[in-house]
ROSE-4610 file (N, C-alpha, C; in Angstrom, 1 decimal, always signed):
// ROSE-4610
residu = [X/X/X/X/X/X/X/X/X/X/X/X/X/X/X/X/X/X/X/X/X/X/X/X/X/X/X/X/X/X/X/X/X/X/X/X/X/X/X/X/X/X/X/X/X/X/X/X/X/X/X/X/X/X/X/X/X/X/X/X/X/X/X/X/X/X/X/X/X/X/X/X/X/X/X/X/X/X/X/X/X/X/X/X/X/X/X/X/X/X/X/X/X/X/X/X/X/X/X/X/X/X/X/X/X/X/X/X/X/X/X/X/X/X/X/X/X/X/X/X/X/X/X/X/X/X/X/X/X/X/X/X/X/X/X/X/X/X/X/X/X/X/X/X/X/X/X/X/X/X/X/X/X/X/X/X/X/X/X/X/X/X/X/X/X/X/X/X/X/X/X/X/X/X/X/X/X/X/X/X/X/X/X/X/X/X/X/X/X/X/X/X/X/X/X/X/X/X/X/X/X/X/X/X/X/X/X/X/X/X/X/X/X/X/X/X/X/X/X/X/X/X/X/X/X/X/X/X/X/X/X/X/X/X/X/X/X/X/X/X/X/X/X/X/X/X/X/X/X/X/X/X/X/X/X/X/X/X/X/X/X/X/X/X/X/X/X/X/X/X/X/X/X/X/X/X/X/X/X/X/X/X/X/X/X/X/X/X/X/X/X/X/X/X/X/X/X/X/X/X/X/X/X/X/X/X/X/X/X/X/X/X/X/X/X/X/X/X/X/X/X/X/X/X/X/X/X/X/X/X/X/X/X/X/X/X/X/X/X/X/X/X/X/X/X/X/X/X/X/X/X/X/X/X/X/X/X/X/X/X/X/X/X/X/X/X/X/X/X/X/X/X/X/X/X/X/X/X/X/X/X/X/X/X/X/X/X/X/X/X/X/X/X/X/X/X/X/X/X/X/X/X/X/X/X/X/X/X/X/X/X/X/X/X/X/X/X/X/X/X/X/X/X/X/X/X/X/X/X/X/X/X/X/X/X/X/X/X/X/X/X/X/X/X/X/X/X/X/X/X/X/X/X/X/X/X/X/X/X/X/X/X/X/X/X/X/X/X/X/X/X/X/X/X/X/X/X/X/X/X/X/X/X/X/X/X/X/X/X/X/X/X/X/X/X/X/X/X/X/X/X/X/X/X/X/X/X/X/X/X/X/X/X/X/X/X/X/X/X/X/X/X/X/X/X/X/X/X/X/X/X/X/X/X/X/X/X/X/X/X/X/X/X/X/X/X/X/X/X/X/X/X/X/X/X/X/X/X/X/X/X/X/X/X/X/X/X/X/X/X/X/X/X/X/X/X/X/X/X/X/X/X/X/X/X/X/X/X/X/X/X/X/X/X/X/X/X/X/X/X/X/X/X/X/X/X/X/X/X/X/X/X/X/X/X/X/X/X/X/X/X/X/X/X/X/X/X/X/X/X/X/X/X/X/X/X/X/X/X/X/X/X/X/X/X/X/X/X/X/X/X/X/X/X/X/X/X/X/X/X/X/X/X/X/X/X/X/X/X/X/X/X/X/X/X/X/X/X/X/X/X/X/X/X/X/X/X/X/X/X/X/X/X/X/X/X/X/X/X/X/X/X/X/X/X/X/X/X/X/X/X]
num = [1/1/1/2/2/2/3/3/3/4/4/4/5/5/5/6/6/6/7/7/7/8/8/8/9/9/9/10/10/10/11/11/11/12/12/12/13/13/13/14/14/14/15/15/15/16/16/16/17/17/17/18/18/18/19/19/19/20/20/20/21/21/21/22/22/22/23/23/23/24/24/24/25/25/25/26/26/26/27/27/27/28/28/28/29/29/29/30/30/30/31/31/31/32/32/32/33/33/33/34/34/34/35/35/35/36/36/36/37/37/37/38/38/38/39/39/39/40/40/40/41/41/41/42/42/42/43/43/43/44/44/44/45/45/45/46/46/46/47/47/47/48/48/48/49/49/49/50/50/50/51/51/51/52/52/52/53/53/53/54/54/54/55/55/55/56/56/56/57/57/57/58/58/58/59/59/59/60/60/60/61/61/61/62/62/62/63/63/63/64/64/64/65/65/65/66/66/66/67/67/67/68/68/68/69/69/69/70/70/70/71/71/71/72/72/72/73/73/73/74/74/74/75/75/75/76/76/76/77/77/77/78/78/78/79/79/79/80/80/80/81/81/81/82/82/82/83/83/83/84/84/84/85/85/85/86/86/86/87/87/87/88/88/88/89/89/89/90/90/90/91/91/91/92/92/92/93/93/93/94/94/94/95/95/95/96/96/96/97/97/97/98/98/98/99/99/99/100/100/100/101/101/101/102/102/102/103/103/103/104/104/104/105/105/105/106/106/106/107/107/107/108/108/108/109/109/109/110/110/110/111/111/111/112/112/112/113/113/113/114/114/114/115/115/115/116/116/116/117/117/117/118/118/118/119/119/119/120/120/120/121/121/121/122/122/122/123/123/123/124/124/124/125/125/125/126/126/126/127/127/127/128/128/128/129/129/129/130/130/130/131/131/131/132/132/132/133/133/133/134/134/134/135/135/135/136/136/136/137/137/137/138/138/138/139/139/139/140/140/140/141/141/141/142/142/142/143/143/143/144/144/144/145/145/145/146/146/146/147/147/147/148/148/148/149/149/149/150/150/150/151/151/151/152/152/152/153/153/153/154/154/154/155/155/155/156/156/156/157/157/157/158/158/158/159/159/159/160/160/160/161/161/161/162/162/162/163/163/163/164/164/164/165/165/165/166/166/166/167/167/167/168/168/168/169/169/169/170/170/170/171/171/171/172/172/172/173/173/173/174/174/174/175/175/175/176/176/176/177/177/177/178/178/178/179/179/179/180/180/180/181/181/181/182/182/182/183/183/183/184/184/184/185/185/185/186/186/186/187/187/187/188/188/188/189/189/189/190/190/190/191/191/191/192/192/192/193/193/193/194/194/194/195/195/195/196/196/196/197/197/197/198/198/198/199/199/199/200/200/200/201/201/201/202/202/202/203/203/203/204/204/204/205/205/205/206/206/206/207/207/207/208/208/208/209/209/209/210/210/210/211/211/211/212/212/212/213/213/213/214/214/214/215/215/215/216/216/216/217/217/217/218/218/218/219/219/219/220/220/220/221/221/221/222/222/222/223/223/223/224/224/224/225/225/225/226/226/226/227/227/227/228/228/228/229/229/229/230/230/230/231/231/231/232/232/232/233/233/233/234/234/234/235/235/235/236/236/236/237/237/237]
x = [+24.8/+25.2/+25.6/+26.1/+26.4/+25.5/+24.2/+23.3/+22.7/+22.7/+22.3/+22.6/+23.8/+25.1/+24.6/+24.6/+24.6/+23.3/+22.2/+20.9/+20.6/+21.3/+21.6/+22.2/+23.1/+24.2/+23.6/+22.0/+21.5/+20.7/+19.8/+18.7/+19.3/+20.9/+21.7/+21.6/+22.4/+22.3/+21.3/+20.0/+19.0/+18.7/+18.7/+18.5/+19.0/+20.2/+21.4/+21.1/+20.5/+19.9/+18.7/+18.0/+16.4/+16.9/+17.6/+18.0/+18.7/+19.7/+20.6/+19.1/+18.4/+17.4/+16.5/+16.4/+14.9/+15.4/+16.7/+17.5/+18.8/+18.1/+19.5/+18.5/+19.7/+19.0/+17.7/+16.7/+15.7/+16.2/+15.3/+15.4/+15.0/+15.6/+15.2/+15.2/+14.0/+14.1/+14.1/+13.7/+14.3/+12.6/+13.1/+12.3/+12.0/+11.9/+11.2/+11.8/+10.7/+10.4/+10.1/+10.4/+9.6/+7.9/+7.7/+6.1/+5.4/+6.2/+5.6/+7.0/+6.2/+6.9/+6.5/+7.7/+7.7/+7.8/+6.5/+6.3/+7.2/+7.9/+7.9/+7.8/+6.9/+7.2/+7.7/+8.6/+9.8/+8.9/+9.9/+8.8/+7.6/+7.1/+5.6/+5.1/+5.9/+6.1/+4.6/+3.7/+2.9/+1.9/+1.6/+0.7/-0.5/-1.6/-3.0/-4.4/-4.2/-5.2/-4.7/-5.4/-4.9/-5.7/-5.7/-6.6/-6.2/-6.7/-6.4/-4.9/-4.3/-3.5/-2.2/-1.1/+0.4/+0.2/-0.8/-0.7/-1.4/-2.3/-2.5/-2.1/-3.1/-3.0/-3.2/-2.2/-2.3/-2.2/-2.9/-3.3/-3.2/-2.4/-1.9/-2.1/-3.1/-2.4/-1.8/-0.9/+0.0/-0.4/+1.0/+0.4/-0.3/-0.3/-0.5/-1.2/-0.8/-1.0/-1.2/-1.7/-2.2/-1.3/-0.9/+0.1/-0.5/+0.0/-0.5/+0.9/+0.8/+1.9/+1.2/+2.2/+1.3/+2.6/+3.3/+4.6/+4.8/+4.1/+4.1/+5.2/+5.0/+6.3/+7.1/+7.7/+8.9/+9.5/+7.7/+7.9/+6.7/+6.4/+5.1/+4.9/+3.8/+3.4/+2.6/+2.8/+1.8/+0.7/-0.5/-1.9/-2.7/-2.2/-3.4/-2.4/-3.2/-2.5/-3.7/-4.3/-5.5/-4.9/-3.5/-3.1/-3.5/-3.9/-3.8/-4.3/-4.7/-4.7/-6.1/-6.0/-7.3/-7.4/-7.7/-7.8/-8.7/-9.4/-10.2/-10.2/-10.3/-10.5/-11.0/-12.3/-13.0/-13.6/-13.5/-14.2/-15.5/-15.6/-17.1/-17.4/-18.1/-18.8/-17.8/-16.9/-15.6/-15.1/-15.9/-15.0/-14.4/-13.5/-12.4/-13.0/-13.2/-14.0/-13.1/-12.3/-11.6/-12.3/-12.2/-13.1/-12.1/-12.7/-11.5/-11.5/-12.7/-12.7/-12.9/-12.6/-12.5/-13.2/-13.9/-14.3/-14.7/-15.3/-15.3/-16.6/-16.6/-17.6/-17.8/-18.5/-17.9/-17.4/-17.4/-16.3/-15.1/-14.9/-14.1/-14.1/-13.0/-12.5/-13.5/-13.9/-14.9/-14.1/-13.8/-13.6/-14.8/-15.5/-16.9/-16.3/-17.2/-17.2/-16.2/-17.0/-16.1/-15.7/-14.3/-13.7/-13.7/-13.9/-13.3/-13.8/-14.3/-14.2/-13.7/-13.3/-11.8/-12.6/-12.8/-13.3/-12.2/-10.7/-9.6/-8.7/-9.2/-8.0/-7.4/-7.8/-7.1/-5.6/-6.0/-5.1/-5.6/-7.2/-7.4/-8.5/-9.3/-10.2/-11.2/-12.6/-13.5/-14.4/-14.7/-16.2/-16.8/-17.9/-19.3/-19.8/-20.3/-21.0/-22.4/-22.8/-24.2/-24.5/-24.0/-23.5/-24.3/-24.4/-24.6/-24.2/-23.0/-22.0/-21.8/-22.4/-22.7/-22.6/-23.8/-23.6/-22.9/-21.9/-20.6/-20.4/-19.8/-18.9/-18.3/-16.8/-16.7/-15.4/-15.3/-14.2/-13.3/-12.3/-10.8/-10.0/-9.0/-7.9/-8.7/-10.1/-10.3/-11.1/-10.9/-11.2/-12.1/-12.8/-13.5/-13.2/-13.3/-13.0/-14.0/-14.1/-14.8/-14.2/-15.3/-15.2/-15.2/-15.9/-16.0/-14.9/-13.9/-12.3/-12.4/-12.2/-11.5/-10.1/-9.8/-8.6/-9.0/-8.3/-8.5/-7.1/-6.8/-5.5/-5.7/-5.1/-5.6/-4.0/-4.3/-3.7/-3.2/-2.1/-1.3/-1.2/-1.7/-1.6/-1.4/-0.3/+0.2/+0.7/+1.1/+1.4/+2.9/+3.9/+4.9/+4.6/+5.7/+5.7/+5.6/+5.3/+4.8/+4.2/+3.6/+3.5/+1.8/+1.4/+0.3/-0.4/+0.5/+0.6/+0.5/+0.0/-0.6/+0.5/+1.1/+1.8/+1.5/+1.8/+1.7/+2.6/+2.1/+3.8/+3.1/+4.2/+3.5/+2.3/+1.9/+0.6/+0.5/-0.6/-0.9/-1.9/-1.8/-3.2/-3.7/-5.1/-6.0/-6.9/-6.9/-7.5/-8.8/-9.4/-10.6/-11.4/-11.3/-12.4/-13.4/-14.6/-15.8/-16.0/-15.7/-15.6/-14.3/-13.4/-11.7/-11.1/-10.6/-9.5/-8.2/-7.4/-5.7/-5.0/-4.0/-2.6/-2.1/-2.3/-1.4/+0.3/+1.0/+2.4/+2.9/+3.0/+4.0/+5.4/+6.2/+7.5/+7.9/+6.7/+7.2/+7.0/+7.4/+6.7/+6.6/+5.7/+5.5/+4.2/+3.4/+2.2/+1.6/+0.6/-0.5/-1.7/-1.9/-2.9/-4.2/-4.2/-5.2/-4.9/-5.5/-5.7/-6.4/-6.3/-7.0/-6.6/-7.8/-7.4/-7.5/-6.6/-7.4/-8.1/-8.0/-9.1/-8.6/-7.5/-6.6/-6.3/-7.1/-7.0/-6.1/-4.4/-3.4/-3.9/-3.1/-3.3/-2.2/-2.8/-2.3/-1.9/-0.6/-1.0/-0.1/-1.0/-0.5/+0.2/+1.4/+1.9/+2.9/+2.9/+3.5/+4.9/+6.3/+7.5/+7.7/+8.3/+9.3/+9.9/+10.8/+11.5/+10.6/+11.4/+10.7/+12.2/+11.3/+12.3/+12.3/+13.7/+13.6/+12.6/+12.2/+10.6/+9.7/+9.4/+8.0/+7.2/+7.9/+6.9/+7.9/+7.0/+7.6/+7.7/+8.8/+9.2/+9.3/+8.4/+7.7/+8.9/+9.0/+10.1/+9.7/+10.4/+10.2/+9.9/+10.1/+9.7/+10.4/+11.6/+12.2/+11.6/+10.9/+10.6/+9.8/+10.1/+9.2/+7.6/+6.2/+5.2/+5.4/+5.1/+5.2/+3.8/+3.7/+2.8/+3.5/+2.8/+3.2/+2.2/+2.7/+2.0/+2.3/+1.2/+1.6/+1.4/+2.7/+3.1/+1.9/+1.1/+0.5/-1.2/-2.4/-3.0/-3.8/-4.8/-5.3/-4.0/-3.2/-2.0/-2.6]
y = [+19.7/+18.4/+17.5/+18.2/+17.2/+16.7/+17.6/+17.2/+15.9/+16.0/+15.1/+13.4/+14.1/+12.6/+12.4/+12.9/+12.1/+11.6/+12.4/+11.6/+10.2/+9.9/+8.9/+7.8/+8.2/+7.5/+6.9/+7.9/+7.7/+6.3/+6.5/+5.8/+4.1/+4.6/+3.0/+2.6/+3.2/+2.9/+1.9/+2.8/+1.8/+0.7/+0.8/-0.4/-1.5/-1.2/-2.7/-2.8/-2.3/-2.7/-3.5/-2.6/-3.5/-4.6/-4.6/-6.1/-7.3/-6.7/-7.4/-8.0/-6.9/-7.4/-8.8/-8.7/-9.6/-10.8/-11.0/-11.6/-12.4/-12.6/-13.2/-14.7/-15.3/-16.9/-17.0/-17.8/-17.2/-18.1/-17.5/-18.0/-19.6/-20.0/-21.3/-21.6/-22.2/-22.8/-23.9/-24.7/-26.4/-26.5/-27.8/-28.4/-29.7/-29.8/-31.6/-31.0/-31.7/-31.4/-33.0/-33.4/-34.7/-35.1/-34.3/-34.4/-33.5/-32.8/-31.7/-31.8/-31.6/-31.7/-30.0/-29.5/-28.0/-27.7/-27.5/-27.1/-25.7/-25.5/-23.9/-23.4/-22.4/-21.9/-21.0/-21.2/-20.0/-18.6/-17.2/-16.2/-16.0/-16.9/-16.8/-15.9/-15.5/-14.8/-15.2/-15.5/-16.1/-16.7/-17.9/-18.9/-18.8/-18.5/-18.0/-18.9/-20.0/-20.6/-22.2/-23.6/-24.8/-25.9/-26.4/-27.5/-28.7/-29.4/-31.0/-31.7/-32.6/-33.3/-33.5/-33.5/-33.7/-35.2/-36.2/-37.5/-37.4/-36.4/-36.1/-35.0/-33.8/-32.6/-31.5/-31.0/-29.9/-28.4/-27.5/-25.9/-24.9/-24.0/-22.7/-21.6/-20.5/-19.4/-18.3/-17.7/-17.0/-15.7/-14.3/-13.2/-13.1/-13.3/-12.9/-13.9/-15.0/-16.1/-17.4/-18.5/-19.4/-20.9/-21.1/-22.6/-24.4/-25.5/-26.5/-27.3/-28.4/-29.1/-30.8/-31.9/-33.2/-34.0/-33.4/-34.3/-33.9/-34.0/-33.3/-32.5/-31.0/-29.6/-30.1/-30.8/-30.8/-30.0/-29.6/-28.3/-27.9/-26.8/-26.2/-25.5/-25.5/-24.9/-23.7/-22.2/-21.6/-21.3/-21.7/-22.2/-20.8/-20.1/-18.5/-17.0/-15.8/-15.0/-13.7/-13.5/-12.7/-11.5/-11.3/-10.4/-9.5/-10.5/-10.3/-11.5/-11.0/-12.4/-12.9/-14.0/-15.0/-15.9/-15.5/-16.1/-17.2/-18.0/-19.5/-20.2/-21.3/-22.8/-23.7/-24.2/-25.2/-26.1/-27.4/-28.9/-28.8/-28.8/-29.0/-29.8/-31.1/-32.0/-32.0/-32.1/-32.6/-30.9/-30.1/-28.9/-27.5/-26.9/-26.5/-25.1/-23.9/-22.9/-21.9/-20.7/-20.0/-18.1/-17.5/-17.0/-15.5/-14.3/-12.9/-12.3/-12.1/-11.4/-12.4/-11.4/-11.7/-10.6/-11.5/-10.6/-11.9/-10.5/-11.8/-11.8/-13.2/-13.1/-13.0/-13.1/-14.0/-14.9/-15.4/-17.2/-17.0/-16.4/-17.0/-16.1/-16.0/-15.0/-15.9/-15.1/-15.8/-15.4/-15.9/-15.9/-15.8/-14.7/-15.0/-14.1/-14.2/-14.2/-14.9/-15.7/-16.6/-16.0/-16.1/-15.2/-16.2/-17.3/-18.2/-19.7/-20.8/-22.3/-23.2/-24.3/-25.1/-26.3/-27.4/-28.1/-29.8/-29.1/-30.1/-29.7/-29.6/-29.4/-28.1/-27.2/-26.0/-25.5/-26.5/-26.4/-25.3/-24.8/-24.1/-23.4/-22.1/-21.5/-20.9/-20.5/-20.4/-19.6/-18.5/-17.5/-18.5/-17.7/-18.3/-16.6/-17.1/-15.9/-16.2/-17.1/-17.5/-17.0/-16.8/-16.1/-17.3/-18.5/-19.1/-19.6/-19.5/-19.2/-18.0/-16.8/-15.9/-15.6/-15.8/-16.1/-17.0/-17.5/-18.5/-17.8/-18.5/-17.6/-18.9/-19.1/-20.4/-20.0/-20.6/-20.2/-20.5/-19.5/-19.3/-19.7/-19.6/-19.8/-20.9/-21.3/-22.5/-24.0/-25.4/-25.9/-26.8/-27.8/-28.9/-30.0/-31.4/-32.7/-33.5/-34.6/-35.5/-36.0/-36.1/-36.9/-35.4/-34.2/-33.0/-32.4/-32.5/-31.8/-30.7/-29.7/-28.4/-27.8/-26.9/-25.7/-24.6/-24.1/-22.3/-21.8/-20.8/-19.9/-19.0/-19.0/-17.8/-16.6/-15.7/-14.9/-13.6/-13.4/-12.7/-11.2/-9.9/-8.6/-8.1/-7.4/-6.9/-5.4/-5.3/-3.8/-3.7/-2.9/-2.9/-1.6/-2.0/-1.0/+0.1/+1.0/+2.7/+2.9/+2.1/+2.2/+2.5/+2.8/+2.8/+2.0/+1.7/+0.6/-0.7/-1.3/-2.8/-3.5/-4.6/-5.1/-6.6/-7.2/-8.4/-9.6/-10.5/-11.6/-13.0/-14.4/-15.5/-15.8/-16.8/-17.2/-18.0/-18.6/-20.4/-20.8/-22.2/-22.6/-23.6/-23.3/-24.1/-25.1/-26.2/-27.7/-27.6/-28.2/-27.6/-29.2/-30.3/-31.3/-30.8/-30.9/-30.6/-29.9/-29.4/-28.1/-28.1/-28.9/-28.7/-28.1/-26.9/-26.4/-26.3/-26.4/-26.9/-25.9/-25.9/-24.7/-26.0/-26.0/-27.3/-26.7/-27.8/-27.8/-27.4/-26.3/-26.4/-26.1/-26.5/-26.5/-25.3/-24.0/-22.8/-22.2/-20.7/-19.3/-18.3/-18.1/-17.8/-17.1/-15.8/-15.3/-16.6/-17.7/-18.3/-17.7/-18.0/-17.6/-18.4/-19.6/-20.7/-22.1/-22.8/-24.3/-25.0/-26.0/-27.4/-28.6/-29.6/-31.2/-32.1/-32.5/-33.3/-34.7/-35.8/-37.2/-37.9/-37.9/-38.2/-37.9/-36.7/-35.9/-35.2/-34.8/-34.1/-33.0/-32.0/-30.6/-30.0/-28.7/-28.1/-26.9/-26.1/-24.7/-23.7/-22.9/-21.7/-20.5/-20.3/-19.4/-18.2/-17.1/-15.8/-16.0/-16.4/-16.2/-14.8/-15.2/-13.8/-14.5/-13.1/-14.0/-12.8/-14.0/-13.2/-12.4/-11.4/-10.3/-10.6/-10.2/-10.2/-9.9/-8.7/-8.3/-8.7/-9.9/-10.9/-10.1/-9.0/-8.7/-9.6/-9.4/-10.5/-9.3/-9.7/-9.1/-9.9/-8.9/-9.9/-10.2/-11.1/-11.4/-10.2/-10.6/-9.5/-10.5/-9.6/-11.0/-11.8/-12.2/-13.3/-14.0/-13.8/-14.9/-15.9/-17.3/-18.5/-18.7/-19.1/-19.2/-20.4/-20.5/-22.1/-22.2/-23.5/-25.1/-26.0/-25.8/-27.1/-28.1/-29.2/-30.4/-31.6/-31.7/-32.7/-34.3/-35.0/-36.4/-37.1/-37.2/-37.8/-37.4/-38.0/-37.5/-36.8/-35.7/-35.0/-35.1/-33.9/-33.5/-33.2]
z = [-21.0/-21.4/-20.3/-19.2/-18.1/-17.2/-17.1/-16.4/-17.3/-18.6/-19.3/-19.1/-19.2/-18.6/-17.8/-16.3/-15.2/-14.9/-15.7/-15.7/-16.6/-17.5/-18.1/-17.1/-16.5/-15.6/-14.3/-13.8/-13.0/-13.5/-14.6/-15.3/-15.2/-15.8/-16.2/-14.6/-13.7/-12.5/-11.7/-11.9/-11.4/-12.2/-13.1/-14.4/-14.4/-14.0/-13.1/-11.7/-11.0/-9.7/-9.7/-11.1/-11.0/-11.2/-12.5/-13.2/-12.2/-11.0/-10.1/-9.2/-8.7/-7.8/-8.3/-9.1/-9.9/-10.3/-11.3/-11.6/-10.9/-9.7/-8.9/-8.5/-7.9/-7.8/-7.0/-7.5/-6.5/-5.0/-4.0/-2.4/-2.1/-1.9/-1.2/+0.2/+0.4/+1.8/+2.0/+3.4/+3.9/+3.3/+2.5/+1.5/+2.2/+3.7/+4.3/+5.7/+6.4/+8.0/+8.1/+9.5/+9.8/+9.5/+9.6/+9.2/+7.5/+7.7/+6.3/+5.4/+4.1/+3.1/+2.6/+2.0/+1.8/-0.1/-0.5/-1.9/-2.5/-3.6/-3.6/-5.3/-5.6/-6.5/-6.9/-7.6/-7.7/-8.1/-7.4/-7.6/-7.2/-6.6/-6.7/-5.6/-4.7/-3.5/-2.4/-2.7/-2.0/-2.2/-1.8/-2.2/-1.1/-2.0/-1.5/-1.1/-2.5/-2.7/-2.8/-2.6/-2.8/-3.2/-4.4/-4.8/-5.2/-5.0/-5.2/-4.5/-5.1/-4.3/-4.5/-4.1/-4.6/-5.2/-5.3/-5.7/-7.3/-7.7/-8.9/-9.7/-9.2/-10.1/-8.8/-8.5/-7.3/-8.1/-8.0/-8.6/-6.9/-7.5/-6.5/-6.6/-6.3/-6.7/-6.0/-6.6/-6.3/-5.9/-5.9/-6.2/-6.9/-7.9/-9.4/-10.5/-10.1/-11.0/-10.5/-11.3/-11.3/-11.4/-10.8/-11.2/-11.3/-11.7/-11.6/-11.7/-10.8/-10.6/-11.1/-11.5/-12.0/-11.3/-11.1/-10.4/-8.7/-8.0/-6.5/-6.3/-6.9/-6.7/-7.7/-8.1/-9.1/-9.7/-10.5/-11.9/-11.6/-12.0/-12.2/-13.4/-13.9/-15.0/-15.1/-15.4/-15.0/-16.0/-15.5/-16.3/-16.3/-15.5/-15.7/-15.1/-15.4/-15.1/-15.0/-13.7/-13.6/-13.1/-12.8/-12.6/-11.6/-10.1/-8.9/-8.2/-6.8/-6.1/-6.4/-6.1/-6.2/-5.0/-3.9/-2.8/-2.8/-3.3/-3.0/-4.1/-4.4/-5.0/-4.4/-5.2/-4.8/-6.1/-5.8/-6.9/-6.6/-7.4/-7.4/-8.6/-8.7/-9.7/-11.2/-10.8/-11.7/-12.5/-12.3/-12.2/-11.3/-11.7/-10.7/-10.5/-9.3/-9.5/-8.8/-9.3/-8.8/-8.4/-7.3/-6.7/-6.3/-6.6/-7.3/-5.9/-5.1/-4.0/-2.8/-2.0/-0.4/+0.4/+2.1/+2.6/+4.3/+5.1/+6.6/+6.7/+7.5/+8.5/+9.7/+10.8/+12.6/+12.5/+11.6/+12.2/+11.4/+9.9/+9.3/+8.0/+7.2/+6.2/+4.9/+3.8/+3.0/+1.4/+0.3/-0.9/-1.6/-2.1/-3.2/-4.7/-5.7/-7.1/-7.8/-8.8/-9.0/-10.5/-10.7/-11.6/-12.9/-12.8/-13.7/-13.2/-14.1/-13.9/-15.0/-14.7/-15.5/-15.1/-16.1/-16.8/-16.5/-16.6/-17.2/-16.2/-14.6/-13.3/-13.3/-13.9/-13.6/-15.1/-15.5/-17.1/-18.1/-18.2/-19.0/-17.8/-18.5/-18.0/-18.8/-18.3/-19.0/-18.4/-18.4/-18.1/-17.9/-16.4/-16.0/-17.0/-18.3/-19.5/-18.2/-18.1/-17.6/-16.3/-15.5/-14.1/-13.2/-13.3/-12.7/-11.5/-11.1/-9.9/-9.7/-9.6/-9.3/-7.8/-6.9/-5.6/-5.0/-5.1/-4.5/-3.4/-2.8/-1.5/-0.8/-0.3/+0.3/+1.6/+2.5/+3.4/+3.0/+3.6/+3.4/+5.1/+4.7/+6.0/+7.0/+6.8/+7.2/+6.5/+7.1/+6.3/+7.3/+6.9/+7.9/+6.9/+8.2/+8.0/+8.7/+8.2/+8.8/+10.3/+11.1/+12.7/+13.3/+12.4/+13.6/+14.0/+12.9/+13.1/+12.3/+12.5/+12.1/+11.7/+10.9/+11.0/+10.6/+11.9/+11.1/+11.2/+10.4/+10.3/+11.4/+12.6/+13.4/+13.3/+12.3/+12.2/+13.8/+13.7/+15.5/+14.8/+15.4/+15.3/+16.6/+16.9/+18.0/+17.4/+18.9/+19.0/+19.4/+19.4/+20.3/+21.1/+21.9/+23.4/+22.6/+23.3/+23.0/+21.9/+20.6/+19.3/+19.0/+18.3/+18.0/+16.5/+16.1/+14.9/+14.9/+14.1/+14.2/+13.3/+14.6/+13.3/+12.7/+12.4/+11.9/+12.2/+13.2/+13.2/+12.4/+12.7/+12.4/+12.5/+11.6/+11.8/+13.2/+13.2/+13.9/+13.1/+13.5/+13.3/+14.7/+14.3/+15.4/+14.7/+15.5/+15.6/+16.2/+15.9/+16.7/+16.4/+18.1/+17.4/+18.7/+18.2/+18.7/+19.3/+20.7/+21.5/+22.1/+21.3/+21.8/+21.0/+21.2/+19.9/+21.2/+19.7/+20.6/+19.5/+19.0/+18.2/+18.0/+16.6/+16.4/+16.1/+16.3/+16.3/+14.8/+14.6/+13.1/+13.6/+12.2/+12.3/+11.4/+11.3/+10.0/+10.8/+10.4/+11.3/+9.5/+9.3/+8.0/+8.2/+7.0/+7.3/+6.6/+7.0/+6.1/+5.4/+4.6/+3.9/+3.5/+3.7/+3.5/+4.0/+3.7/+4.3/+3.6/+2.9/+2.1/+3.0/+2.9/+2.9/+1.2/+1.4/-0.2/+0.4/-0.4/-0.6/+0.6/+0.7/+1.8/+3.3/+3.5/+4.9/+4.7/+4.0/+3.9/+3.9/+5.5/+5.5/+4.2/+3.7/+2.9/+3.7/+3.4/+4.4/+3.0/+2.8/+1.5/+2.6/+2.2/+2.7/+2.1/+2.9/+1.9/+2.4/+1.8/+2.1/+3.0/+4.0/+4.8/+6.1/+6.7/+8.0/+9.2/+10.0/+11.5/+12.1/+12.5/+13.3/+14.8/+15.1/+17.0/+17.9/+17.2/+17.9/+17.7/+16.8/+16.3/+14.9/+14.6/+13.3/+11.8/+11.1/+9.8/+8.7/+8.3/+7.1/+5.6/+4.9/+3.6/+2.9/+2.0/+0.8/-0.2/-1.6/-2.3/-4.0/-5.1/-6.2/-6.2/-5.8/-6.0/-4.8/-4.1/-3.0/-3.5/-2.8/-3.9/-3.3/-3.4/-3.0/-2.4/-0.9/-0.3/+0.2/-0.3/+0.1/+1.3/+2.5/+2.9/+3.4/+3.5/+2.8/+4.3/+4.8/+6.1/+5.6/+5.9/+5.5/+5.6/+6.9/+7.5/+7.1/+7.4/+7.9/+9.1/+8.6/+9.8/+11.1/+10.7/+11.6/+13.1]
């Protein structure tokens, strides 16, 4: 009977940890930089994918799920739930095309199969039954602009002393006009995951919440961490 107890006692135990862990205020971070403005969706723990504009209808997806915002970050609504990531979004001819896998090439990380296309901004979703978008594939972590400007996410993997393990620190990103690439200046140290411009030129940068350690590797958030968007004031940063 006692073992019984204390396995009960154990069960409750974790039960009020899960509950304390998941259930506490979610994390906030500094929400405006001189130049970027900082999106967050609660829980979302990391923001993958980025479509359209903080000035209409902006769509994110998360770990897990799918968000749409109509008030630039305010509120968000969550519009899908594919129940993993979805790394790419792209417009195409007044509808929205969301894409399940990932994969590289030599230049650049690629999003293909398109899981789903939305008609009405990313509010509802609908099978390609017709497999018409079938062969899609579009880049990820980088994007191109007009006048020959570039971004790419140039993700940092290092080693520490004596180690044989690859670790992971902040991102960067790189600028690239014509045969000049420069590291443009951010004011985050965060893993990135993607990059959009909308109508506007506004850099978008999708990123997975965590902190940086003394030794430069990053430590992920957990589900309470919020999915950040950030969003440069200006154009072409």
């Amino acid at each position: 009977m006692r073992f019984v107890y204390n396995i009960l006692l154990l069960i409750l135990s974790l039960a009020f940890t899960s509950c304390e862990r998941f259930n506490s205020e979610p994390i906030m971070v500094q929400k405006d930089f001189d130049d970027w403005t900082v999106l967050q969706i609660p829980n979302g723990e990391a923001a993958y994918a980025v479509s359209g504009s903080i000035d209409d209808v902006l769509v994110v997806t998360t770990m897990t799920k799918v968000y749409a915002t109509n008030d630039a970050g305010d509120s968000w609504t969550e519009v899908a739930d594919f129940s993993g990531i979805m790394p790419g979004l792209i417009e195409q001819n007044d509808s929205l095309f969301i894409f399940a896998a990932s994969g590289q090439r030599d230049d650049y990380d690629i999003a293909s199969v398109v899981a789903r296309f939305s008609t009405d901004k990313g509010y509802t979703w609908q099978e390609d039954k017709a497999n018409l978008y079938s062969g899609w594939s579009i880049p990820i972590k980088y994007v191109e602009a007009e006048n020959d400007v570039s971004y790419k996410i140039k993700e940092n993997i290092f080693r520490l002393d004596g180690s044989s393990t690859d670790y992971v620190g902040a991102s960067d990103i790189e600028k690239t006009i014509g045969n000049y690439t420069t590291q443009l200046e951010i004011p985050f140290e965060y893993i990135l995951n993607n990059v959009h411009l909308d109508d506007l030129n506004r850099l978008y940068v999708a990123a997975s919440y965590g902190t940086v350690n003394e030794n430069g590797t990053v430590k992920s958030g957990d589900r309470n961490s919020p999915a950040l968007v950030f969003v440069s004031k200006n154009e072409l940063p």
